[in-house]
C-alpha positions as a printed Julia matrix, in Angstrom:
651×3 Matrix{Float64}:
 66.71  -108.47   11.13
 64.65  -107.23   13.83
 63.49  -109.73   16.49
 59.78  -110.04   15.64
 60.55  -110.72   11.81
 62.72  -113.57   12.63
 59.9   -114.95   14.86
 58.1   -114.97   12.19
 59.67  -116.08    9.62
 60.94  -119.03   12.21
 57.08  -119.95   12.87
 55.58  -119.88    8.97
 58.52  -120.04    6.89
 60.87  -117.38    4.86
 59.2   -115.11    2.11
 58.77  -116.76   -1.62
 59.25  -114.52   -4.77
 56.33  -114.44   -6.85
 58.1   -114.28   -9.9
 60.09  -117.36   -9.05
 58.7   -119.95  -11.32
 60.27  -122.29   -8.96
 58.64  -120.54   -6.0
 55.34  -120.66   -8.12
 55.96  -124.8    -8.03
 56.32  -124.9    -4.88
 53.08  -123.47   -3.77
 51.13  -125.54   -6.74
 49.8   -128.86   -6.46
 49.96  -132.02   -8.62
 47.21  -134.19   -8.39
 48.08  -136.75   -5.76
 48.98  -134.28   -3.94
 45.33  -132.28   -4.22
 43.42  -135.19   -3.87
 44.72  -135.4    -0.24
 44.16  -131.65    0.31
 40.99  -131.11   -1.09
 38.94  -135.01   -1.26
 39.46  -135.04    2.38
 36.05  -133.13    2.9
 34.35  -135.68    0.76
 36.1   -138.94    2.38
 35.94  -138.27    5.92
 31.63  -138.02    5.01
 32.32  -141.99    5.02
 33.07  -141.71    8.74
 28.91  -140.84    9.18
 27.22  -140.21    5.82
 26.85  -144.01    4.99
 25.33  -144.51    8.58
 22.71  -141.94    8.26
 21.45  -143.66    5.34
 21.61  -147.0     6.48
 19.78  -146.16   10.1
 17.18  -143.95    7.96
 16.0   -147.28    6.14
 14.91  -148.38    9.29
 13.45  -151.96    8.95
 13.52  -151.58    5.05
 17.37  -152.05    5.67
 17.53  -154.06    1.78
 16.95  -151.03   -0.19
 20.53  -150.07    1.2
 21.87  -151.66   -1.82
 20.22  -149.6    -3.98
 21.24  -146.74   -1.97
 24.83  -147.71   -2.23
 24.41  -148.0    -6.04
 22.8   -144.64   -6.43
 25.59  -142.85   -4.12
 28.91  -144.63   -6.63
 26.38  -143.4    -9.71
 25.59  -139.49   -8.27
 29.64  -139.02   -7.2
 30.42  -139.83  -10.38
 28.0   -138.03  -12.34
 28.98  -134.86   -9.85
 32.48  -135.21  -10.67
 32.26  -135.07  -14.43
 29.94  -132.52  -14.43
 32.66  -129.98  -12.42
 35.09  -131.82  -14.73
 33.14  -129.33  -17.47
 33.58  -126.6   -15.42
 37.52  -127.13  -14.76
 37.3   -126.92  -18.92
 35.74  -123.67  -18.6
 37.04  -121.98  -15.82
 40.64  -122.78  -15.85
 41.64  -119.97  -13.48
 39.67  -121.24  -10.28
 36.58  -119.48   -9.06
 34.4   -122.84   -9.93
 30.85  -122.72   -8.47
 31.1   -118.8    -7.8
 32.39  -118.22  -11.23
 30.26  -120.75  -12.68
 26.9   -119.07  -11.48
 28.64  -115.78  -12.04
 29.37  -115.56  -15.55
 26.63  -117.94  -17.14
 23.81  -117.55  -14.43
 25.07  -113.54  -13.06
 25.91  -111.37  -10.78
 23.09  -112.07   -8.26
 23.05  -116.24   -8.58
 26.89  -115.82   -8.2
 27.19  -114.17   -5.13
 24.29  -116.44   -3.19
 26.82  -119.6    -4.65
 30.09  -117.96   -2.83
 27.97  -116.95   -0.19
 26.66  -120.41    0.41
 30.39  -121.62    0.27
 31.5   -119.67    2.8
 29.14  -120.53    5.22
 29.69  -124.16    4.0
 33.14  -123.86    4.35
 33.21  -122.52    7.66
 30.94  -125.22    8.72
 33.28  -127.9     7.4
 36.14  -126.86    9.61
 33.85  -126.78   12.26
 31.64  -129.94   11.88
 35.29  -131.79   10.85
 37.09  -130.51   14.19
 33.9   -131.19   16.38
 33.44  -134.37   15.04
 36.8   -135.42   15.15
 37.33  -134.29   18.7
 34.6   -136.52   19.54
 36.01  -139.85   18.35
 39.09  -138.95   20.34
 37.25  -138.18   23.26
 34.89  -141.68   23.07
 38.2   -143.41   23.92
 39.38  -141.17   26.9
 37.66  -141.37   30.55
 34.96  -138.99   30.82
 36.38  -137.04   33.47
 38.23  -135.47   30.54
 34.92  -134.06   28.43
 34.78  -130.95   29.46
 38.38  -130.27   28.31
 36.8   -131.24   24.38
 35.88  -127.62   23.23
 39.6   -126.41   24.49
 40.6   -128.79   22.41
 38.93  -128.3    19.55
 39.6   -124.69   19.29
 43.82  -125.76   19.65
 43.17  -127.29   16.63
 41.93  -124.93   14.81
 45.03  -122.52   15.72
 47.29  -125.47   14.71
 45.66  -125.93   11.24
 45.46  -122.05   10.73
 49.61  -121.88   11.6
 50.13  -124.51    9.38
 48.27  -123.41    6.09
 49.99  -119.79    7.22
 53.07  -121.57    6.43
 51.69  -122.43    2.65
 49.63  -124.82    1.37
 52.17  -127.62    0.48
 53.66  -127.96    3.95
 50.35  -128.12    5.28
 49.12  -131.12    3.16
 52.03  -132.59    3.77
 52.1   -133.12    7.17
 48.56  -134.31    6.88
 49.36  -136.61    4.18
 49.99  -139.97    6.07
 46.7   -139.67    8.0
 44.85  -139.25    4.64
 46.48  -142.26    3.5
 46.48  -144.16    6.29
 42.7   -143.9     6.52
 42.32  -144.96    3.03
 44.09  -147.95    2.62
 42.89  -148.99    6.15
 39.44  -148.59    5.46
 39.74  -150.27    1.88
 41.46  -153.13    3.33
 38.65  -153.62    5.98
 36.01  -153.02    3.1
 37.72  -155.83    1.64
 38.65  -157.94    4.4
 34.87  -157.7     5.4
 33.13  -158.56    2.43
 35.36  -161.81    1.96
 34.96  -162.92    5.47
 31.1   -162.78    4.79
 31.26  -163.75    1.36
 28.0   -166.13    2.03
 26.09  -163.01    2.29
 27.26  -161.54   -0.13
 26.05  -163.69   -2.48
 22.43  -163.46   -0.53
 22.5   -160.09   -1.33
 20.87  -159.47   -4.31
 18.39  -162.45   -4.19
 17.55  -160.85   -0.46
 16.51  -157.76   -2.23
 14.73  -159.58   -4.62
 12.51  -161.53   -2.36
 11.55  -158.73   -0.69
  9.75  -156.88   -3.79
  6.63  -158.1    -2.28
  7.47  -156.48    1.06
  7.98  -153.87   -0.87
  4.49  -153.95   -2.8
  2.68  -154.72    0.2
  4.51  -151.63    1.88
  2.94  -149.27   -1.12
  0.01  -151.1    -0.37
 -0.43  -150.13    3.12
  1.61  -147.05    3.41
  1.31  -145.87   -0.71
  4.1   -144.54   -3.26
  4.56  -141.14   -1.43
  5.96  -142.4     2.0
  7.77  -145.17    0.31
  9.85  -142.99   -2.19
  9.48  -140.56    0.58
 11.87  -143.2     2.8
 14.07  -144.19    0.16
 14.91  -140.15   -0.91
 15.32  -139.1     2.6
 18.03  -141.65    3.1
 19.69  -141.39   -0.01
 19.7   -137.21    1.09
 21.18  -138.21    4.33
 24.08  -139.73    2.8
 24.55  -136.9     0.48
 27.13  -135.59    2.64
 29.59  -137.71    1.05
 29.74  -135.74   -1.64
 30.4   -132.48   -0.23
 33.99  -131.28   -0.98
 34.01  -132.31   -4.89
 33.04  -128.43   -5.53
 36.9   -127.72   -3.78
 38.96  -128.79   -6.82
 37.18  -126.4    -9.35
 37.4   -123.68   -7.05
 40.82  -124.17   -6.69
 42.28  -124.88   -9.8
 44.78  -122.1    -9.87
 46.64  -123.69   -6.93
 47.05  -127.13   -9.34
 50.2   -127.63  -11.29
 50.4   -126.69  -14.72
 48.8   -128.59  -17.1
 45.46  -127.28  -14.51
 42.81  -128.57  -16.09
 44.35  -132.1   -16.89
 45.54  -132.04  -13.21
 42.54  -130.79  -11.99
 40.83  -133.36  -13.98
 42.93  -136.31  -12.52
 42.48  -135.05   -9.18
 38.49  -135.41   -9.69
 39.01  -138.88  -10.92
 41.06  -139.62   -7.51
 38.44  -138.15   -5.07
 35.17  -139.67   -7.49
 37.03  -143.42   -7.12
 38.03  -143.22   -3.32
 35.09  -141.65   -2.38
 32.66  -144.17   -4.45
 34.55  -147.09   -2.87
 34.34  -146.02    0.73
 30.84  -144.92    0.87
 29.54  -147.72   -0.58
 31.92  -150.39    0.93
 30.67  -149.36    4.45
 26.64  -149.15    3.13
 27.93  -153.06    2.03
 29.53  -153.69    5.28
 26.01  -152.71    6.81
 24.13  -155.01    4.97
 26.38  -158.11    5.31
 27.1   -157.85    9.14
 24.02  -155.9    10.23
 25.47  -154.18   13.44
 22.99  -153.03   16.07
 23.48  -149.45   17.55
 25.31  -149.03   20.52
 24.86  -145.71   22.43
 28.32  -143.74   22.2
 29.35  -145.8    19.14
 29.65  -145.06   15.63
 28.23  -147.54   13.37
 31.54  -147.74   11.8
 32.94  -148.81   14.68
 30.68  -151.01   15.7
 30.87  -152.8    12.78
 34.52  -153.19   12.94
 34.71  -154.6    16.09
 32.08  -157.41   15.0
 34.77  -158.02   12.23
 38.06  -157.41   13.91
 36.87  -159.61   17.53
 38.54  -158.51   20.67
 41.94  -160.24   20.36
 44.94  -157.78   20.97
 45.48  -156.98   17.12
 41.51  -156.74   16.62
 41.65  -154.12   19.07
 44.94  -152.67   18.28
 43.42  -152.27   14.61
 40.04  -151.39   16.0
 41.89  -148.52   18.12
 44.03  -147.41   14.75
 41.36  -147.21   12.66
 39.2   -144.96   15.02
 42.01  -142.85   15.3
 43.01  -142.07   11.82
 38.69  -141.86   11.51
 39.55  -138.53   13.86
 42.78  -137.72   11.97
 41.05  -137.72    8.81
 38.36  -135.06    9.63
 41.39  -133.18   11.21
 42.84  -133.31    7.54
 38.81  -132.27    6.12
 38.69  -129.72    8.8
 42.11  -128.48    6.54
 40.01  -128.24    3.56
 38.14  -125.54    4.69
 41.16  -123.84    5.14
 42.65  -124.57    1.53
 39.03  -123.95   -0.25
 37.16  -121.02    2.16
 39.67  -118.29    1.16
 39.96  -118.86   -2.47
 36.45  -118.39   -2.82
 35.99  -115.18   -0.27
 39.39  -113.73   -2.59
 37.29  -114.17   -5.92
 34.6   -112.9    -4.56
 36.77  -109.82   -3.02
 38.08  -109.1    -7.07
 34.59  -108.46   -8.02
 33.78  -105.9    -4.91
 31.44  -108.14   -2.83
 34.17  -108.6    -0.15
 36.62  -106.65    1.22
 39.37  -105.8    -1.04
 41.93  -106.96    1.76
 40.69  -110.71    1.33
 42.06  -110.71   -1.95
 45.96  -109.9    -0.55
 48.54  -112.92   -0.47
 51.32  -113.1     2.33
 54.98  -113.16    1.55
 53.72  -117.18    1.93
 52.05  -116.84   -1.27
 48.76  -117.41    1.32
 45.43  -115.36    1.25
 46.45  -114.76    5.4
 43.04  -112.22    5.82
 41.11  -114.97    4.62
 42.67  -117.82    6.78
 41.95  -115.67    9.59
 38.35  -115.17    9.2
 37.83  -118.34    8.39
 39.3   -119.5    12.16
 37.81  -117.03   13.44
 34.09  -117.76   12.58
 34.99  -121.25   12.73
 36.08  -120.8    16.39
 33.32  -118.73   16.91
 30.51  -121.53   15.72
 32.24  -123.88   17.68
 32.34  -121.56   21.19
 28.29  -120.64   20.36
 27.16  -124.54   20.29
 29.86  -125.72   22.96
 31.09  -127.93   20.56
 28.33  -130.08   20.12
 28.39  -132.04   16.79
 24.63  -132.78   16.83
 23.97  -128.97   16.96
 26.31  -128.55   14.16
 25.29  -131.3    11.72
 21.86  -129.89   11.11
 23.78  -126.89    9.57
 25.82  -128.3     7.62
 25.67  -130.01    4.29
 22.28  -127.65    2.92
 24.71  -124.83    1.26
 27.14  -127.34   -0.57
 24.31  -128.54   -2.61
 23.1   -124.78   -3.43
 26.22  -124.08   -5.25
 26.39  -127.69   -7.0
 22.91  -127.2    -8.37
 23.51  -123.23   -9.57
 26.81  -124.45  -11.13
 25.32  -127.76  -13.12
 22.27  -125.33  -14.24
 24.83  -122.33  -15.24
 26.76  -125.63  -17.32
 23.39  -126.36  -19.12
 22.8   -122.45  -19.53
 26.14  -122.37  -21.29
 25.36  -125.69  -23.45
 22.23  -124.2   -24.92
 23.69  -121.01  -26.04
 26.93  -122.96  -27.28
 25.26  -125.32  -29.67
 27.44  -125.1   -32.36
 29.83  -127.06  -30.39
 30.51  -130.44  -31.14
 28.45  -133.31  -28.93
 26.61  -130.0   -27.04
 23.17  -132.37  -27.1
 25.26  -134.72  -25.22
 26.96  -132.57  -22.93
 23.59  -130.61  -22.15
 21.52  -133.74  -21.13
 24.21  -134.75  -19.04
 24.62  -131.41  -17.39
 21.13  -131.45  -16.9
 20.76  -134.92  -15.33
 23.22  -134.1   -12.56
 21.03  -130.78  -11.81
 18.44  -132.89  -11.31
 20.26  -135.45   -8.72
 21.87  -132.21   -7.13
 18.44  -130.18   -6.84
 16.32  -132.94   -5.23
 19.1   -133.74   -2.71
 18.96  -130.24   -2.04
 15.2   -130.11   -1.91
 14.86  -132.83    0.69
 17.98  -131.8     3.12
 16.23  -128.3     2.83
 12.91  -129.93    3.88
 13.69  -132.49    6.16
 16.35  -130.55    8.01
 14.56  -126.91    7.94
 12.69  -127.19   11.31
 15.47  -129.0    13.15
 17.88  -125.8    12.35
 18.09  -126.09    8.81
 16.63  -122.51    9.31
 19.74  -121.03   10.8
 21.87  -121.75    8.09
 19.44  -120.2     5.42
 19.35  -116.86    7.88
 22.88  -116.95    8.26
 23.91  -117.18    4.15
 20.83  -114.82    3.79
 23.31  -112.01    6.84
 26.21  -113.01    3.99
 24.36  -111.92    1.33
 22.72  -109.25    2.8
 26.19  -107.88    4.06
 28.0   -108.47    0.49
 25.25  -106.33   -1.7
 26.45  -103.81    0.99
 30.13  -103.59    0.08
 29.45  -104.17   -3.34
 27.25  -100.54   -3.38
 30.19   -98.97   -1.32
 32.27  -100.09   -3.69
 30.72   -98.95   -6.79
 30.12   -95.75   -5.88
 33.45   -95.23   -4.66
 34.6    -96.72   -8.28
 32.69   -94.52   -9.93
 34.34   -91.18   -8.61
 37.58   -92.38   -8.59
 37.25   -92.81  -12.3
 35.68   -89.59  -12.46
 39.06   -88.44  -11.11
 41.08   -90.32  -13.34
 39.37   -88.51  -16.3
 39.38   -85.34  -15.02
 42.71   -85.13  -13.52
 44.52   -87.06  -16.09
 46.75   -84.66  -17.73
 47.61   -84.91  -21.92
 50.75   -85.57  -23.18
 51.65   -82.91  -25.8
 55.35   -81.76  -25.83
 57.9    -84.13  -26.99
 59.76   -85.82  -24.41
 63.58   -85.6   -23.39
 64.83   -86.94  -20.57
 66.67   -84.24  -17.84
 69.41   -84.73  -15.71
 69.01   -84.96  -12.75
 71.1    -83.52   -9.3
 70.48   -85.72   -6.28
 71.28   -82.96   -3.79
 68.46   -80.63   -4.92
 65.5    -80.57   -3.29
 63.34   -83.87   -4.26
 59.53   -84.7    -4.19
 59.25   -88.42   -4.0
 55.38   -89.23   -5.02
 53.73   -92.44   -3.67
 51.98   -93.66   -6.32
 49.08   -96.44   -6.55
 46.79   -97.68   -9.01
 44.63   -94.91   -9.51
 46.1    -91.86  -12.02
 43.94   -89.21  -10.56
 45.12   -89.77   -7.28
 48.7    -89.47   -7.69
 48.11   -86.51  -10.67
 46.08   -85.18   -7.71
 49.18   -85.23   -5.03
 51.72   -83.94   -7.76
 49.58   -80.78   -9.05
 48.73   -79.78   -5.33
 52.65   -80.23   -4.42
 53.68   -77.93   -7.28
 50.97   -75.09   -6.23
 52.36   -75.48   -2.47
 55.78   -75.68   -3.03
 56.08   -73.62   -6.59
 59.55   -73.55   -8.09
 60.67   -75.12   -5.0
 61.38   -78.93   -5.94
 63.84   -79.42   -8.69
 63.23   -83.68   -8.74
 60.14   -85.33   -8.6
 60.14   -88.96   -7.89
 57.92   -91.7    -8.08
 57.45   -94.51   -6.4
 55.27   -97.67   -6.51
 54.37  -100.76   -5.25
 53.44  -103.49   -7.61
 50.95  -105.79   -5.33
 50.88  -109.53   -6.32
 46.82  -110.52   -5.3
 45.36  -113.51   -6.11
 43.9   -112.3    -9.56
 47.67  -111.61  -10.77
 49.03  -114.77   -9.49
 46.65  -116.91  -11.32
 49.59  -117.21  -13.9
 52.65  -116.62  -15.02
 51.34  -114.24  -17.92
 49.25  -112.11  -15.54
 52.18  -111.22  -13.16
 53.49  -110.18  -16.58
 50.64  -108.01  -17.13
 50.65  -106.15  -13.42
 54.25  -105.76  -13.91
 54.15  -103.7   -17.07
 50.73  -101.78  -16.04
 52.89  -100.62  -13.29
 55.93  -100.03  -15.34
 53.36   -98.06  -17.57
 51.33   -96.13  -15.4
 54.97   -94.87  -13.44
 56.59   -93.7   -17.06
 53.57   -91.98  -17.49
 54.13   -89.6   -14.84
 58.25   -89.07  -15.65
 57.35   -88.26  -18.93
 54.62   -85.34  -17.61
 56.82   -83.63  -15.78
 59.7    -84.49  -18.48
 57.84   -81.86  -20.81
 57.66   -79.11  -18.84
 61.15   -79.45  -18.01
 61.46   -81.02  -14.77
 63.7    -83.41  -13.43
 62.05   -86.99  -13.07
 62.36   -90.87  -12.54
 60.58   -93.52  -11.19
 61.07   -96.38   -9.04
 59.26   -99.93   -8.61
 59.02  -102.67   -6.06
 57.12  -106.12   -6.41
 55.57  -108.08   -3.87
 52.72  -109.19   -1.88
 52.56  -106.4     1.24
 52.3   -102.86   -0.14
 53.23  -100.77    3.35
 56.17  -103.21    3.25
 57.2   -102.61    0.09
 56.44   -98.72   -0.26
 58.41   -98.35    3.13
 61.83  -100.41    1.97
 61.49   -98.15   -1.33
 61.29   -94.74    0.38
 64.05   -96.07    2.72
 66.09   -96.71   -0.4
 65.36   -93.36   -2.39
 66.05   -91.06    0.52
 69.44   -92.46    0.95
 69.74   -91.34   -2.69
 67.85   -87.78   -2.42
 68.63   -86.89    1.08
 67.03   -83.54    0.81
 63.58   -85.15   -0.34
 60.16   -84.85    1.64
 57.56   -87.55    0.65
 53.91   -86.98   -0.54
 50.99   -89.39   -0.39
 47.35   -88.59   -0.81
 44.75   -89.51    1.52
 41.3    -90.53    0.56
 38.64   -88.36    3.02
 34.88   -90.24    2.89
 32.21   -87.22    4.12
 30.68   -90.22    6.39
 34.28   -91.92    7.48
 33.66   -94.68   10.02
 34.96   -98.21   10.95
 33.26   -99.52    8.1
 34.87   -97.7     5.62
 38.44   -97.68    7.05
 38.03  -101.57    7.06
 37.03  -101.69    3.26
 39.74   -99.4     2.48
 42.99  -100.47    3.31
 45.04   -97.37    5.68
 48.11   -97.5     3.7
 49.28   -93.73    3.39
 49.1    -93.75    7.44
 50.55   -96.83    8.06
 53.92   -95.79    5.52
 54.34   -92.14    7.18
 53.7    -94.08   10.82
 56.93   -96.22    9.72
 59.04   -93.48    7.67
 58.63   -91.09   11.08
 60.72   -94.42   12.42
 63.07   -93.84   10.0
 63.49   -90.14   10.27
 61.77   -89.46    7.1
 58.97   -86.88    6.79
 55.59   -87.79    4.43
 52.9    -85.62    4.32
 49.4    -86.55    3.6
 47.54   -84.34    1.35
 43.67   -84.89    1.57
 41.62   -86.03   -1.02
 37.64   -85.74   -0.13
 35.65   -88.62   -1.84
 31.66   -87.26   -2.0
């Protein structure tokens, strides 16, 4: 094995077979297991969600309980409404398919557009954020070393999802845990320790209605709601990441949709019981901000003291705080692709984000991913308060199309049993999701809100783009197909065939025309000259043929079928055929090994390929169109082996 192969497979791990059930396993997730990959996004909101609600209050710090009530009632409401749409949309896809196929084309691509910018963000507000509780504890001599840093962790969290999505939640897992039951056991620790005021609570709240009245007196029922909605919007960042599950339920272990169920249950009760637990903690100990402090942390020193163990636990529970947005960070990693690869099968993106590695990983879409995410980072020097302002707007664009697409579907399914039901409560959690929305949009426009809108706007803008490249070019290369398609209408016999004539091996891909196109033009060049013809293919395993066993199944014999159809054509008019077939995830790999194989069979054989020719060819197009038929003869002319390249000119 050459050098740079074992280097690789040394750094992300050897090749799994697709059609390996067991390999399949290994790259699916049961629930536990995807409630620590994808609720991290959600939990680690506990680590500054709760405190931007809380400090928004102000001096009307008792309506903090009813915040805290509303947040456990909206997660769950959230969760069983995308609980509907992991019924409906086994397969993944979630919010982009959601708004998709019950809303359209045009509400689903601003939904995946919105993730992907929201994704991106995540891995960036998570690894900024993270970096900085790390950093509160070091000297400050060491600060300007922070962005470095960040950015190394990006590259480590890109090499390990490159080595599959299982290894890297695995590694991650005892932070996730760690921060859980730490943070639960505080939650409890601190509410018995002040169980006095605990019980003052409610009558607290209570006694201050007439605060409250004379408050609408003086300031009226506008500003008052006004204060209570902006910080219950504020805190709405702990529910970000509930959208990952749906659009990942393809990577959940079969059952999906009770796993994917389960897992929602997991990330509704952990996140409920964290975000609220530290809104309680608030109200019981009342900490007072301390400049370069979290109010988490301040809060847990007044509880923990400064004894050794208080501040050994005090120390251990920052640091998992900054291990866990490392692990949210990771979400963006396990969610962002999935999305940009759906949205890549229906032509808005380009078709090489929808290619898996011999990891079973979408690698383009990891990559681009870092890369923006890196890129964010470098243009705000790393600076979480620049960040936060973008973030958290685009989550709640895709959780209000998705819970309006659900009540869409509901109304035109109403002969469906308990569809009244299932309607009203689709239509309730639009409501919660669309006035969050409203008021982030509002409050956080002018203080950069703006740049996020302009930037999913460029997404957008840029995806209606590819999508017109794409159907154009669609629409002539079917054109092709039903022009250069050739009938069958002799009877077909199979011919012997001598291996030491002269051979014609055909590279065939998924279009007929094309490959009709590279035989006819090979038998007017060369007449009478070939006495074989061979084809070859590679079968490509993407993300929409691994969403199950049965569609691997269903690529597989497409191939199989498409490949006969060509032996038989020439089989009628008397010429030597067969056909040969690889499966796997890189096609240049896979066409390459093949050729290598058939012209130690045929060693008199030249191979054919034809090229696709654009009138305007640029960057652009050579990016959206993947360079295959160059890159094989490139690594054949290694081998020895000639392939020529017929053109084919696309107006």
């Amino acid at each position: 094995m050459p050098l740079g192969k074992r280097i690789k497979q040394m750094v992300i791990g050897s090749p799994i077979n697709p059609f390996n059930q067991q390999g399949m396993r290994h790259v699916s997730l049961v629930a536990f297991l995807a409630w620590v990959g994808l609720g991290a996004d959600g939990l680690s909101s506990s680590c500054y969600g709760p405190e931007q609600a809380y400090l928004a209050l102000g001096t009307h710090s008792y309506f903090a309980l009813y915040i805290a009530i509303a947040t456990a009632i909206t997660v769950f409401v959230i969760s069983l409404g995308y609980n509907q749409v992991i019924e409906l949309f086994p397969s993944g896809g979630g919010g982009y398919k959601v708004a998709s196929q019950l809303l359209g084309a045009p509400m689903g691509l601003i939904s995946g557009s919105a993730l992907i910018v929201d994704y991106v963000l995540t891995i960036a507000v998570s690894t900024a954020s993270a970096m900085d509780a790390v950093f509160s504890i070091l000297p400050t001599n060491f600060l300007h070393h922070k962005l470095i840093a960040e950015i190394g962790i990006i590259f480590i969290l890109l090499l390990l999802n490159m080595r599959g999505v299982k290894e890297s939640i695995t590694l991650l897992l005892p932070i996730f845990l760690g921060f859980f039951i730490l943070h639960v056991s505080l939650i409890i620790y601190g509410t018995v320790a002040h169980h006095e005021g605990l019980m003052l609570i409610v009558p607290t709240a209570m006694q201050d209605i007439q605060e409250t009245k004379n408050a609408i007196a003086i300031m009226g029922w506008i500003p008052v709601l006004g204060l209570m909605f902006h910080a219950y919007s504020l805190g709405s960042g702990t529910y970000t990441g509930l959208e990952a599950v749906s659009n990942n339920v393809n990577r959940l272990r079969e059952p999906r949709v009770s796993t994917g169920k389960w897992t929602m249950f997991y990330m509704a009760v952990s996140l409920s019981m964290t975000a609220t637990g530290m809104i309680l903690l608030f109200l019981l100990w009342k900490p007072a901000p301390v400049i370069g402090q979290t109010l988490n942390a301040v809060v847990f020193h007044d509880m923990l003291g400064d004894s050794p163990s208080g501040k050994f636990l005090l120390t251990l529970t920052l640091a998992l705080e900054a291990g866990l947005l490392f692990v949210a960070a990771n979400t963006g990693f396990l969610a962002g692709p999935s999305v940009l690869a759906n949205m890549a099968i229906d032509g808005w993106m380009p078709n090489r984000f929808r290619h898996l590695s011999t990891r079973l990983v979408i690698q383009n879409g990891l990559f681009l991913f870092g890369i923006f995410a890196i890129g964010i980072l470098w243009w705000c020097d790393g600076k979480l308060s620049v960040l936060v302002v973008l973030y958290s707007i685009n989550v709640f664009i895709t959780f209000s199309l998705s819970l309006f697409g659900m009540c869409v579907y509901w109304v035109k399914h109403r002969n469906e049993s308990r569809w009244i039901w299932r309607l009203a409560f689709s239509f309730f959690a639009f409501c919660l999701t669309s006035t969050i929305l409203c008021i982030t949009l509002v409050t956080k426009f002018q203080s950069g809100g703006w740049l996020t809108v302009v930037i999913t706007c460029g997404v957008i803008f840029i995806c209606v783009l590819i999508k017109r490249h794409y159907n154009r070019f669609n629409k002539k290369l079917a054109q092709l197909d039903v022009m250069l398609k050739q009938p069958l209408v002799h009877p077909v016999t199979s011919i012997a065939i001598d291996h030491q004539q002269p051979t014609a091996v055909i590279l065939v891909g998924k279009s007929t025309g094309v490959a009709m196109h590279t035989l006819l033009n090979v038998i007017r060049m060369f007449p009478r000259h070939f006495k074989n013809f061979v084809f070859i293919s590679a079968g490509i395993v993407d993300v929409e043929s691994f969403a199950g066993q049965a569609s691997l199944e269903k690529m597989r014999s497409e191939v199989n079928e498409n490949l006969q159809y060509f032996v038989d054509y020439c089989h009628q008019y008397g010429i030597a055929a067969e056909a040969y077939v690889h499966f796997g995830t890189d096609t240049v790999e896979e066409l390459t090994n093949m050729a290598v194989e058939v012209g130690k069979k045929y060693p008199n054989s030249i191979f054919f390929s034809s090229k696709l020719i654009f009138e305007h060819d640029n960057i652009i197009t050579r990016f959206l169109h993947n360079e295959t038929p160059l890159t094989v003869q490139r690594n054949l002319h290694l081998e020895g082996k000639e392939l020529v390249i017929l053109p084919m000119k696309i107006y």
